[in-house]
Each structure stands twice: as C-alpha cells, then as structure tokens.
LOLUM-888697 format. One record per atom (N, C-alpha, C): x, y, z; residue in one letter. Coordinates in steps of 0.05 Angstrom, whole numbers, plus 5000, padded with zeros to 4 digits. Each point is the difference from the previous one (the first is absolute). Layout:
% LOLUM-888697
XYZA
...
END
This chain:
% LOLUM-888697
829249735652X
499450284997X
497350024986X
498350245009X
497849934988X
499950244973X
498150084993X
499850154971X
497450235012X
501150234993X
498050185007X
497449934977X
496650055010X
498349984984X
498150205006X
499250134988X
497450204994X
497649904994X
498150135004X
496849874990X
499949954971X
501150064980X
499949864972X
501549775006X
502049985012X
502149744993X
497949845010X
500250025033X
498449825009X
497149924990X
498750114987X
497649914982X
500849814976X
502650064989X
500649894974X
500649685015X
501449935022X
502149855011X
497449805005X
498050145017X
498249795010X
498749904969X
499850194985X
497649844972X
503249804987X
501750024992X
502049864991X
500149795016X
499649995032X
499849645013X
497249945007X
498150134988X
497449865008X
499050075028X
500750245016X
499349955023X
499850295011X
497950104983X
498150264992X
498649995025X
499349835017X
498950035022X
500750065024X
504249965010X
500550165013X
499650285000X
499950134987X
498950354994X
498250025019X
498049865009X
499450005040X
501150085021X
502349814998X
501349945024X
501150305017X
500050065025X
500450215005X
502550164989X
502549865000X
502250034982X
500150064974X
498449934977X
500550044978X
498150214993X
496750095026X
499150154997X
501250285009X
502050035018X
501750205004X
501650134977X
501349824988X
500950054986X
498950114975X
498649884988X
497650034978X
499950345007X
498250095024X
499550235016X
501550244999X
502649895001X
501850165006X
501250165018X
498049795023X
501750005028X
501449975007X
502349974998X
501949765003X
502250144980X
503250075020X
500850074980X
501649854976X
501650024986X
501149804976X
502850025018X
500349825017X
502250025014X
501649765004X
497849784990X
501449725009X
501749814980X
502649975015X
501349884989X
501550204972X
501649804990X
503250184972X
500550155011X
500450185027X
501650105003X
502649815013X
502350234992X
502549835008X
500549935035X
499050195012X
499449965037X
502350185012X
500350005021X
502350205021X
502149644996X
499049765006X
501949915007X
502349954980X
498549964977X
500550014969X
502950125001X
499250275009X
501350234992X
502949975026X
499249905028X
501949965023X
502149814985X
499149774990X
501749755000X
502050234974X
499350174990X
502550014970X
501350285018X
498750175017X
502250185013X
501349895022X
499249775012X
502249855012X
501649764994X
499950014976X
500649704976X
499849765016X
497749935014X
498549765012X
499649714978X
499449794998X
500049814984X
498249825003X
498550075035X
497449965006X
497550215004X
497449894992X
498250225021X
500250025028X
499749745013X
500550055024X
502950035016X
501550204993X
502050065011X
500350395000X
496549994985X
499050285005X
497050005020X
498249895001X
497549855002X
499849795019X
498249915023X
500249845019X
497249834969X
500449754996X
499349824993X
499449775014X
498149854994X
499649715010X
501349784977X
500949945008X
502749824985X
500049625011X
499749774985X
500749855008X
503149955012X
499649805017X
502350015013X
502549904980X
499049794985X
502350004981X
500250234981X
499150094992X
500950254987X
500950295011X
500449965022X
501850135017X
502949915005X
500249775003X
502449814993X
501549974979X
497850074978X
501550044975X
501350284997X
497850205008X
501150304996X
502550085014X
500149845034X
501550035011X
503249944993X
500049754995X
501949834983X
500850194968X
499250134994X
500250184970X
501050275008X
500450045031X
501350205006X
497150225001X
498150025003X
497450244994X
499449945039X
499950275009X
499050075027X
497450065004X
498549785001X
497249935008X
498550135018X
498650185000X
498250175029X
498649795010X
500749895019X
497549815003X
497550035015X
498949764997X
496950085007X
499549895024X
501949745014X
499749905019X
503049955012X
500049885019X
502549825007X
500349754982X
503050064992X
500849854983X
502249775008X
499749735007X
502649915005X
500949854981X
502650074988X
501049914979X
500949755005X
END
C-alpha cells in the first residue's frame, strides 16, 4: 500500500534519503507542482471493500490477478475461488 504525499512531504522524504535530486524527475516534479492529484495509494480500494461485503478470504476471488501457479493450488486447496487469469489445470 502506498502513503499519500504532498509537495512538503515529498521534499522532506527526498532531503531525509539524500536524493534531493529526484525533485527533477517528471514524477516528483508533478507532484512538487501540484499537478497531480494526492490520490495514490492508503486508500482502502473497491476490492478492499468487495472481499468484506462478500466475506471473501482472497483478493482474487474478487479481482482477476496474475497468480503463480502454485499459489493457486494453495488458494484452491484452502477452499478461496480464484478468478483466474489463464487456464488452469490442476
């Protein structure tokens, strides 16, 4: 999950790791700008919110995910109904 940041944070964040020189980069200059709205990331999400009004126990049994194949095997096996992303043969 990421952490919403504003042009103070992000000025403080880059001088606190030394790396005052991203403030360039087209990204951090957006932001700086205040182009860009404060939108990314901590929020809780729609799917967040799907898996607890349908008491789900996976994301992807709300969410088409790319999933290793064993960890589909595992979810599968745990009883969680996997959207999948491909053909799956168990």
């Amino acid at each position: 999950m990421g952490v919403r940041v504003d042009a103070p944070a992000l000025a403080a964040q880059l001088k606190h790791r030394d790396m005052e020189y991203k403030a360039a980069l087209p990204f951090h200059r957006a932001v700086a700008d205040g182009r860009l709205p404060l939108s990314m990331g901590g929020g809780i999400g729609i799917s967040r919110v799907m898996m607890l009004l349908l008491r789900t126990a996976h994301i992807g049994e709300v969410q088409v995910g790319v999933w290793a194949d064993a960890h589909i095997r595992q979810a599968l096996a745990a009883g969680c109904d996997i959207i999948p992303d491909r053909v799956f043969i168990s």
